[in-house]
N, C-alpha and C positions, 0 to 999 in steps of 0.2 A: 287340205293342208292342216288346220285344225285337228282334223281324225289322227292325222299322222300324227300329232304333237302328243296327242291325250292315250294315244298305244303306248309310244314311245315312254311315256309316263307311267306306264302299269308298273312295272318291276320297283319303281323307284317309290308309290305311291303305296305298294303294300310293304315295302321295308320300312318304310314313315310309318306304318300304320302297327306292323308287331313292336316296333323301337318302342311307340306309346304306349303299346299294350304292356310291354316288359316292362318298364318303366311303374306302369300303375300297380300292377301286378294283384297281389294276394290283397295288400294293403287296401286299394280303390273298388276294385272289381267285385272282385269274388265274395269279402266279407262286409260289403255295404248287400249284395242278394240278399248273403245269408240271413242279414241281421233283419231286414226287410220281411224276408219270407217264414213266417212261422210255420211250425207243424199244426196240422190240424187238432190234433189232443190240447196244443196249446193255446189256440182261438179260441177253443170250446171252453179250456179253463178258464180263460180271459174274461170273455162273456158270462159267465156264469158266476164270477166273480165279483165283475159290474152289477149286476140285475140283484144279488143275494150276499150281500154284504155282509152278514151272518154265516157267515160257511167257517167251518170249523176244520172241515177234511173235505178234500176233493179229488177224486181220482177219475181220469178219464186215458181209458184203453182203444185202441183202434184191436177189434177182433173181427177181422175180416181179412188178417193178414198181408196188412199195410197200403191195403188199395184205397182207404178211406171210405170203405163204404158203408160201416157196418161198427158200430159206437155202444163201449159197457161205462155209463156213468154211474159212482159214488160217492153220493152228497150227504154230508152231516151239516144241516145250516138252524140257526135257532129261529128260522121265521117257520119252519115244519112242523114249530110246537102247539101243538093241539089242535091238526091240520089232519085230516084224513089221508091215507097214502094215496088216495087218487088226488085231490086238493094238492099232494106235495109232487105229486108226479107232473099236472097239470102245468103247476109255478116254473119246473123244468121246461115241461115241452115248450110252452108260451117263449119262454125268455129264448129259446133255442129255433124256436118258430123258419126263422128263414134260412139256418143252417143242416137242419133235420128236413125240410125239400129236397135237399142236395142228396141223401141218403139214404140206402136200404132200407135200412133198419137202426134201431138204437133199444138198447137194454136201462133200464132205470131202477136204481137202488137208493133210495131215502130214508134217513133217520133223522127225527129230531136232535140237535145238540143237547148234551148234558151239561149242565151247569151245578157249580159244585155252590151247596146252599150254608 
């Protein structure tokens, strides 16, 4: 009897169920994901933001043709000054450490900041 009750219930329980969903719509659903889920270019700027506080220009590319697996960074940060380019390449990988396991490959382009004296 039960079983019967909660069949009998189907039709009625997914019209309950899109009414909510219309209802919440674009507003709840959809742009609380979006706002949630960033791009991976944007993580990467995030972090490397955090770690290097000094960045002056940042550019990060997905060149692997958006599958994420395959990253061209360009950092201008004033902590590269008078750092060797492997010292400055190093301070990237380090800080990027657990998101570069995730990934093919990554390209790295570093300049010191200029500062205007």
């Amino acid at each position: 009897m039960f079983r019967q009750f909660i069949k009998a219930l189907g039709p009625v329980r997914n019209r309950w169920a899109r009414a909510v969903a219309s209802a919440g719509g674009e507003a709840s659903g959809t742009n609380a994901f979006k706002n949630n889920c960033k791009s991976k270019e944007q993580q990467l700027t995030d972090t490397l933001r955090r770690a290097l506080p000094g960045i002056t220009y940042i550019s990060v590319t997905d060149v692997s043709g958006g599958c994420g697996a395959m990253f061209e960074i360009n950092v201008e940060a004033s902590e590269f000054t008078g750092l060797s380019r492997v010292k400055q390449h190093r301070l990237v990988t380090d800080t990027l450490k657990t998101e570069i396991s995730e990934m093919h490959g990554i390209r790295i382009h570093t300049t010191p900041s200029q500062t205007d004296k």
